[in-house]
C-alpha positions in Angstrom: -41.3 47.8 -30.4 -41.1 44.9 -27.9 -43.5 42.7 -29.8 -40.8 42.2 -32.6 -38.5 41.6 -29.7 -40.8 39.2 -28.2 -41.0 37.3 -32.0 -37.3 37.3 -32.3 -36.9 35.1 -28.8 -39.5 33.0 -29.5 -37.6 32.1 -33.2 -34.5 31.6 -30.8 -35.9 29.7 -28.7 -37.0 27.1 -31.4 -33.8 27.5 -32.7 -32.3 26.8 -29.6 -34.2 24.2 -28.9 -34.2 22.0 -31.8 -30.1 22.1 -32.2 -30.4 21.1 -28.9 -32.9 17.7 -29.7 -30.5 17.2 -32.7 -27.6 17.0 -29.9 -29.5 14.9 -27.6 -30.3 12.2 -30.7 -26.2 12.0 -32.1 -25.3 11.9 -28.2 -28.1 8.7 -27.8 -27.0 7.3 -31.3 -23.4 7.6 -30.3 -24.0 5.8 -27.2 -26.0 3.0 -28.8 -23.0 2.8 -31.3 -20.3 2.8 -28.2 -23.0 0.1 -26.1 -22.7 -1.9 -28.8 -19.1 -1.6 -29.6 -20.0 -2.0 -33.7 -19.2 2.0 -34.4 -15.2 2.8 -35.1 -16.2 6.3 -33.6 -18.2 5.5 -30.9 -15.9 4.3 -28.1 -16.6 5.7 -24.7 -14.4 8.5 -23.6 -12.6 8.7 -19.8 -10.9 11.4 -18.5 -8.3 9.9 -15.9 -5.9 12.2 -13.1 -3.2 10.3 -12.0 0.3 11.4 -11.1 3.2 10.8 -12.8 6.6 9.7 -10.6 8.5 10.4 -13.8 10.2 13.4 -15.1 8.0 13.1 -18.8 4.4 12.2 -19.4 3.8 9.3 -22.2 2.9 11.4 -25.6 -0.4 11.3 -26.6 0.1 8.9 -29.5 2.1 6.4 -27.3 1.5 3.0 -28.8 1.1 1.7 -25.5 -2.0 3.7 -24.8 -3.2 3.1 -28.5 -2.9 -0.7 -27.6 -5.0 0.6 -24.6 -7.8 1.9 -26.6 -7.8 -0.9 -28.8 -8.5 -3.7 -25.9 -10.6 -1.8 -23.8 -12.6 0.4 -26.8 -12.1 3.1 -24.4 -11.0 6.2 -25.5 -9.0 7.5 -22.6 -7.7 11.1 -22.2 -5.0 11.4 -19.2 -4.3 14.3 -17.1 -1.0 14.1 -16.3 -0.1 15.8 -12.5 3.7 16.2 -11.3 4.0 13.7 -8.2 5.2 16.1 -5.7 2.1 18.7 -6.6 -0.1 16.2 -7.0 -1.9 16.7 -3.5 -2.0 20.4 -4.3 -3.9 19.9 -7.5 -6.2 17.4 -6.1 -7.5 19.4 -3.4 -8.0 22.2 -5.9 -9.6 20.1 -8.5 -12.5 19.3 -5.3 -12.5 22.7 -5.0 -13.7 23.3 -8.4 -16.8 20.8 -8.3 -15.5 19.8 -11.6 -14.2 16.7 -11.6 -12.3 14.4 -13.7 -14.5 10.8 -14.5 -11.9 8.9 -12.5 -9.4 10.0 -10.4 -6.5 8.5 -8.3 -6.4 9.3 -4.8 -2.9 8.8 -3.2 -4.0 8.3 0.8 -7.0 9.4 2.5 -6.2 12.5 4.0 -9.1 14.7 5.6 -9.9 16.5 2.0 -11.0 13.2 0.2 -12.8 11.7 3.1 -15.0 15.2 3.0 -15.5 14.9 -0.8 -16.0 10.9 0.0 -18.6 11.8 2.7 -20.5 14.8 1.2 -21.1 12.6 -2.3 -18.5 13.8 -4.8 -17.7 10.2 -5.4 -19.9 6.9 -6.2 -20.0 4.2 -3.3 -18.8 1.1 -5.4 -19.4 -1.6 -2.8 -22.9 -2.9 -4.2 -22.1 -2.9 -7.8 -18.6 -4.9 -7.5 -19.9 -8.6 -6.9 -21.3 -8.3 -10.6 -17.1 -7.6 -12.2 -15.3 -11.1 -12.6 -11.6 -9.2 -11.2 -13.7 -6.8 -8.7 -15.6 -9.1 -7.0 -12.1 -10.9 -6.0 -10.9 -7.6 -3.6 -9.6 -8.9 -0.8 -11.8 -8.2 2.3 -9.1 -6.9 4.6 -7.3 -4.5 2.5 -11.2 -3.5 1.2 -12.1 -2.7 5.0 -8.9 -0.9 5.3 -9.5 1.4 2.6 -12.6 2.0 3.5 -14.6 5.2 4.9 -16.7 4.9 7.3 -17.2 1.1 6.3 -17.9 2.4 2.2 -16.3 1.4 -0.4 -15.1 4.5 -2.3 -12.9 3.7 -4.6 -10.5 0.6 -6.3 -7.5 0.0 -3.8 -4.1 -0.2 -6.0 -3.2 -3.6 -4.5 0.2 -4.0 -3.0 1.6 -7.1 -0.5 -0.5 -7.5 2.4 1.7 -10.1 4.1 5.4 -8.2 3.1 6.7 -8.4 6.2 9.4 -10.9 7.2 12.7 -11.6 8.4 16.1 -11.1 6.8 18.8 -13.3 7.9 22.4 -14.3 7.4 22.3 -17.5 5.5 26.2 -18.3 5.8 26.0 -17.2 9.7 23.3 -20.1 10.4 25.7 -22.3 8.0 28.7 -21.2 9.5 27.9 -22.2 13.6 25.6 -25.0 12.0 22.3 -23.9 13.2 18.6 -24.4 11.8 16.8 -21.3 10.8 14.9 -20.3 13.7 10.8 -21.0 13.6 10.1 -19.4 17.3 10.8 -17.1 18.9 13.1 -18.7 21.8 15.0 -19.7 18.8 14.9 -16.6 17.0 16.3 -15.3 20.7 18.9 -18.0 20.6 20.5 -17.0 17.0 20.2 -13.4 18.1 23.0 -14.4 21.1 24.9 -16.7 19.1 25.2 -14.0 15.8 26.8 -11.3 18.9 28.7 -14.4 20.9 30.3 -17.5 18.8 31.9 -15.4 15.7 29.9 -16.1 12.9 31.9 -14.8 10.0 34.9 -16.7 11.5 37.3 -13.7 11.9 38.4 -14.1 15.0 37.0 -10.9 17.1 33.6 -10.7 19.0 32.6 -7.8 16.3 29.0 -9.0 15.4 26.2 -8.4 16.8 22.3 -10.0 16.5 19.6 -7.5 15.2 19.7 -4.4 13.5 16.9 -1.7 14.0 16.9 2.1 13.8 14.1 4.4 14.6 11.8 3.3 12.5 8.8 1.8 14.3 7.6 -0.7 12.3 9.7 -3.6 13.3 9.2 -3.2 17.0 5.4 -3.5 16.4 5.5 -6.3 14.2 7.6 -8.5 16.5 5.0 -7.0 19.4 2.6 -9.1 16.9 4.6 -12.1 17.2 4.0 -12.4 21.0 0.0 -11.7 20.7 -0.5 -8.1 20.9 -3.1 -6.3 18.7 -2.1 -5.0 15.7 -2.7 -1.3 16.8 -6.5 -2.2 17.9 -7.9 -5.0 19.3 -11.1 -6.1 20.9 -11.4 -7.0 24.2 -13.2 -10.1 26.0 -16.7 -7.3 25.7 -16.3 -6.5 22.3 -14.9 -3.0 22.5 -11.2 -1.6 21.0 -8.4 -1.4 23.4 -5.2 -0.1 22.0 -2.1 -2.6 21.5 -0.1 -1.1 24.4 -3.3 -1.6 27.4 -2.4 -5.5 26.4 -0.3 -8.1 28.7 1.2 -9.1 25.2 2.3 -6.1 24.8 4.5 -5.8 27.8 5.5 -9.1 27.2 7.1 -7.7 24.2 8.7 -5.0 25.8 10.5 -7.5 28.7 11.2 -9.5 25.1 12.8 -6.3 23.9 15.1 -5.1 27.1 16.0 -8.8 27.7 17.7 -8.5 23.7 19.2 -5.1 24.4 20.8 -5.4 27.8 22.3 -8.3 26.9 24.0 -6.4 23.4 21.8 -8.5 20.8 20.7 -5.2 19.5 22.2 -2.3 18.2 23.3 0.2 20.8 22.0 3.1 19.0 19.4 2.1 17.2 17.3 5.2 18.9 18.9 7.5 16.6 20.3 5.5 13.4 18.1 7.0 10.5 16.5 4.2 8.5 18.3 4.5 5.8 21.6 3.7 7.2 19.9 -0.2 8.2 21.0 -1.9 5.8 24.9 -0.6 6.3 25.7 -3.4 9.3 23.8 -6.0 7.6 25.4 -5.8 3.8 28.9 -4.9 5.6 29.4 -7.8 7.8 28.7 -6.6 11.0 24.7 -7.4 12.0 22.7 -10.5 10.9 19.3 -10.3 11.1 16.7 -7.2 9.8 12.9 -7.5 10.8 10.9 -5.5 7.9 9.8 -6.0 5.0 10.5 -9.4 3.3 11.4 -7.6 0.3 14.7 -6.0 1.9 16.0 -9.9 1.5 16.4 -8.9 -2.4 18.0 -5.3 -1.8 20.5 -7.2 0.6 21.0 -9.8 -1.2 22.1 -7.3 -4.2 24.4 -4.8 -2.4 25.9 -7.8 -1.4 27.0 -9.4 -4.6 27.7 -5.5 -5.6 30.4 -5.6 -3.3 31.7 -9.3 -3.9 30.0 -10.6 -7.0 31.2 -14.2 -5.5 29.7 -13.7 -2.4 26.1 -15.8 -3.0 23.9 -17.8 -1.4 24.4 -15.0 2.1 21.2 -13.9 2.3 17.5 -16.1 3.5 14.3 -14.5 3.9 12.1 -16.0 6.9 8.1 -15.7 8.2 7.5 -14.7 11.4 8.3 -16.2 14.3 6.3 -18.6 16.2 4.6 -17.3 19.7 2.2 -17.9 22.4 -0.6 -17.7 20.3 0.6 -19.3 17.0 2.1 -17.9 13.7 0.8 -14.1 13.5 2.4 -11.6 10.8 1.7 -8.1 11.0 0.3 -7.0 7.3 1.0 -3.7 5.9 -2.2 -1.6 4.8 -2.1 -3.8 1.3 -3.0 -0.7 -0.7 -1.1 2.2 -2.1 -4.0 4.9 -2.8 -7.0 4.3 -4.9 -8.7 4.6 -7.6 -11.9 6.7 -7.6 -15.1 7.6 -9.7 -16.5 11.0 -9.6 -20.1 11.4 -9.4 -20.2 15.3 -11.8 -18.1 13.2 -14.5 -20.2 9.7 -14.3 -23.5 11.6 -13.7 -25.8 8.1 -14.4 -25.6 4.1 -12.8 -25.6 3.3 -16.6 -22.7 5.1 -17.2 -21.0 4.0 -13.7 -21.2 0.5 -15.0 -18.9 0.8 -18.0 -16.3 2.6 -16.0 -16.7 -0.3 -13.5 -16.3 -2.5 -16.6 -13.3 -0.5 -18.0 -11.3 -0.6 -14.4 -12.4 -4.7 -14.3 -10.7 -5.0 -17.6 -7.2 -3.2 -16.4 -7.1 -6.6 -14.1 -6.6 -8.7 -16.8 -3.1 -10.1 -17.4 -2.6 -8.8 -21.0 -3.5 -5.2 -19.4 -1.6 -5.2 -16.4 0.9 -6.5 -18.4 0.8 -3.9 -20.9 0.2 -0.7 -18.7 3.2 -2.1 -16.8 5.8 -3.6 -19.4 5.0 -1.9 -22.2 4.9 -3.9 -25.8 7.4 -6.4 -27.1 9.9 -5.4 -29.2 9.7 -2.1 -28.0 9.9 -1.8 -24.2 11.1 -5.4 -23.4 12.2 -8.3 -25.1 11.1 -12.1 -24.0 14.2 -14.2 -22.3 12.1 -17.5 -21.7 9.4 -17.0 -19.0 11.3 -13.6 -18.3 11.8 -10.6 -19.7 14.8 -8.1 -20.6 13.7 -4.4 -20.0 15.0 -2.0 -23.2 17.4 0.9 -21.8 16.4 2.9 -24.9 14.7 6.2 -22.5 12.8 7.4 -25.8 10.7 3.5 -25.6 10.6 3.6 -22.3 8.8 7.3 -22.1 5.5 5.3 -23.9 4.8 3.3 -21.0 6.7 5.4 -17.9 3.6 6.1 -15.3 0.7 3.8 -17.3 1.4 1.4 -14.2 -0.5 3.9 -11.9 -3.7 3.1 -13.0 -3.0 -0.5 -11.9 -5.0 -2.3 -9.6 -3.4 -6.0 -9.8 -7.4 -7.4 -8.4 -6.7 -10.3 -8.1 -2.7 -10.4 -8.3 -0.1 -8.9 -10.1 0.5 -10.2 -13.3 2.7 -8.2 -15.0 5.7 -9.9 -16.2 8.9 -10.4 -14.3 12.9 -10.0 -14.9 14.9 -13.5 -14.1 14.4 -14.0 -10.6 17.0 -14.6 -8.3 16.9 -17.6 -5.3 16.1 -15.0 -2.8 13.6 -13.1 -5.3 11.7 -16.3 -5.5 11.6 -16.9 -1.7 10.3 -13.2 -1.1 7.3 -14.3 -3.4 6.6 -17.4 -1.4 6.9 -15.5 2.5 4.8 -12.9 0.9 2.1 -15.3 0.2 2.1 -17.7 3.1 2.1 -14.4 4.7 -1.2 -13.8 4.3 -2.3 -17.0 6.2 -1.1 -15.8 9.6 -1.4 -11.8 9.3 -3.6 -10.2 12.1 -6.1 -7.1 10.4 -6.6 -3.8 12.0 -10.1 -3.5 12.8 -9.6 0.0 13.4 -8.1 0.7 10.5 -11.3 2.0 8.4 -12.3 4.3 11.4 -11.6 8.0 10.9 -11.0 9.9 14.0 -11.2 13.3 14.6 -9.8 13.1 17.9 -6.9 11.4 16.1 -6.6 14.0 13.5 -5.9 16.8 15.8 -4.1 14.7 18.5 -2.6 12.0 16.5 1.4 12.7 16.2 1.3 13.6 19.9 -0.3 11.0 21.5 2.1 8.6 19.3 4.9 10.1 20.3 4.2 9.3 24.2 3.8 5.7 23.7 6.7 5.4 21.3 9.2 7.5 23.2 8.0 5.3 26.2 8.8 2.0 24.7 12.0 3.2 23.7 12.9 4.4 27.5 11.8 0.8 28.5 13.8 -1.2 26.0 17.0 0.6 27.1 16.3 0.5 30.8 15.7 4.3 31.6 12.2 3.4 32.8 11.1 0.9 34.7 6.9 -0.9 34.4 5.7 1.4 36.6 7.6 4.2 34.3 5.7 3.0 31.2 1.9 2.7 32.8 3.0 6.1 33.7 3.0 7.5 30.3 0.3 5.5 29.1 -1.5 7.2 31.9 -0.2 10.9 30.3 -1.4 9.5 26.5 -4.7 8.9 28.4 -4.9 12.0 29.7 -3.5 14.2 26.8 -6.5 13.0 24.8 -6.0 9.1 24.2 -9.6 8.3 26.6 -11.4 10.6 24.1 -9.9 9.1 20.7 -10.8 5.3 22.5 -14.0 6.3 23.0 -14.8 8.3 19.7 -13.0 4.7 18.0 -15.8 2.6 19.9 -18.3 4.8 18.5 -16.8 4.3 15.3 -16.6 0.6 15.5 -20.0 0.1 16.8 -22.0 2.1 14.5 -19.4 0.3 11.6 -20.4 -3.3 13.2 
């Protein structure tokens, strides 16, 4: 009895095996067919994750993606993922092994820089030179989104240089002064916005600057007077935090000097962010250090309250110090885009993906993926364009945008642009002239990862204790001595590491 048995697998086998060979040869003619682009059939096929910010996915015969498929004879399938459980299925999806062909990654928290590390995803840094928008990545936002100096994925490109300074236009007009350029004179506008009644009412009720808890302006204006931007090297070579810097206290006296004297809002310890803008739009603070962009938001709530009220608002650069024009730059990314190494198996197959993400750069794409078609999401006004408010259009092209890259710019099109719009543009870009990189930023450190939010706090609630005067210099050196302590000599050291087996 088992010979038959025996007969009956080999037939199966054969079986097997020649379905299989017939397979094989379709699969190799329908890839000749998609290499050559001549077969209606045989575009390549991509499976994308991405998340959607929206409350409804695009249906799968949107024209928008249609007109996708027809320019880049890519068949794409999109897994749609809510925004705010979109970590949750990422992580999962790792879990699995089985993974999407491309992927966007939203930060790099410790579960993609494990995947990154342990080769779920392709290293893209020698293959992009030979892509016409690819080869364009900016170095610095490249290095920052880097892992351990690799390249794993296509940074979504946002403004590098976006921070600036927001100013009260008809203040400077009103007490006839220039717009500052350094920072004496940034000091000097500060005093005379709190001192000589700029909205000529009368009453000493104005006041300079306007910050909150928020961070980020502090440190950027630290920038301004020479400090690192977070890291910088020292006269040997090796990483020293911003605050073990002279700049940096040079900052701080900066920063005391502006609060003692009342340029500053009193409690800008413990104003939540978003009440900022409040003293700005209502009259009563008139300059914000953020992002350049906030000029435009200003500028708006503005006019919403007085619709006559234009021309207020100017958007500035940095200010000038003792070492020159210096910007601090944000990250210039917003997450990236990633190939997975179990969905693109082969370097052959690795290059059309590269070829399909290169062509998302171009302007009719971005354009597309990020307007929608004309005549059904927008209509042309000139050079500008009128967005439809018809929900049912606008569903076709809602969350296309977050397989953007905008290598080398952004060109989707643009609503009419306002004075201040335009000047936001034009800080943004000289921006990028003067910012100061991170060189730490593409280190991961496990030191950090455990210690990071404490040894932060000890340095920030420091510098806040020395702006207002409850410390003294001795008082701050005293808590950087605690940060040193609590684990800050072990994360210096594991970031020289780092940096020297990066360099």
């Amino acid at each position: 009895m088992g010979q038959p048995k025996t007969g009956l697998k080999k037939m199966a086998i054969v079986l097997c095996a020649s379905m299989l060979l017939s397979t094989v040869l379709a699969a190799c003619s329908g890839e000749q067919q998609s290499n050559t682009g001549e077969a209606a059939g045989g575009t390549d096929q991509l499976t994308i994750m991405l998340p959607n910010f929206e409350a409804e996915n695009p249906p799968e015969n949107s024209p928008v993606i249609q007109k996708l498929e027809e320019l880049t004879k890519v068949d794409v399938n999109l897994q749609w993922v809510p925004s705010s459980s979109y970590e949750d299925k990422f992580n999962i999806t790792l879990a699995s092994g089985k993974l999407p062909d491309i992927m966007v990654v939203l930060g790099k928290s410790p579960s993609f820089i494990n995947a990154a590390r342990t080769g779920a995803f392709w290293e893209l840094g020698p293959y992009l030179k030979d892509y016409p928008n690819l080869s364009q990545m900016n170095e610095i936002i490249t290095n920052n989104a880097s892992i351990d100096g690799k390249t794993y994925g296509i940074y979504r490109a946002r403004a590098l240089g976006r921070n600036g300074v927001t100013i009260r236009k008809d203040w400077l007009e009103n007490l006839g002064l220039q717009e500052p350029k350094t920072i004496d004179e940034f000091y000097n506008v500060l005093k005379a916005f709190t001192n000589d009644d700029p909205d000529g009412n009368g009453k000493q009720d104005t006041y300079g600057l306007v910050a909150s808890k928020f961070t980020g302006p502090w440190d950027n204006m630290q920038v301004w007077f020479g400090a690192p931007n977070k890291w910088g090297e020292d006269s040997s070579g090796a990483l020293v935090p911003a605050h073990d810097t002279p700049e940096y206290m040079e900052a701080l006296q900066f920063f005391r000097k502006i609060y003692s004297e009342g340029l500053v809002n009193k409690d800008f310890a413990v104003m939540d962010a978003t009440k900022l803008p409040d003293p700005f739009v209502n009259g009563q603070a008139g300059v914000m250090v953020d992002v350049a962009d906030n000029a435009q938001r200003m500028d708006q709530k503005i006019l919403e309250k007085d619709p006559a009220a234009t021309g207020r608002v100017d958007v500035l650069q940095a200010m000038e110090g003792p070492k020159g024009l210096r910007d601090m730059p944000t990250s210039g990314y917003s997450g990236m885009i990633v190939i997975s190494k179990s969905g693109v198996k082969t370097e052959e197959d690795l290059k059309k993906v590269l070829t399909f993400l290169d062509q998302l750069n171009e302007p009719e794409l971005q354009a597309l993926l990020g307007n929608g078609l004309e005549g059904q999401q927008y209509e042309k006004k000139g050079d500008y364009i009128i967005p439809t408010t018809d929900k049912l259009a606008l569903r076709d092209v809602q969350g296309l945008n977050q397989i953007l890259m905008f290598i080398p710019e952004d060109k989707t099109l643009r609503i009419e642009q306002t004075p201040v719009r335009q000047k936001v543009v034009e800080v943004q870009k000289a921006n990028e002239e003067i910012i100061i990189a991170n060189p730490g930023e593409p280190l991961i450190s496990d030191v950090y990862a455990q210690k990071g939010p404490q040894l932060d706090n000890i340095i920030n609630d420091a510098r806040i204790k020395f702006i207002v005067g409850q410390i003294d210099e001795k008082g701050f050196q005293d808590a950087v001595a605690l940060w040193r302590k609590s684990g800050g000599d072990d994360y210096v050291k594991e970031i020289n590491e780092l940096y020297a087996a990066l360099k």
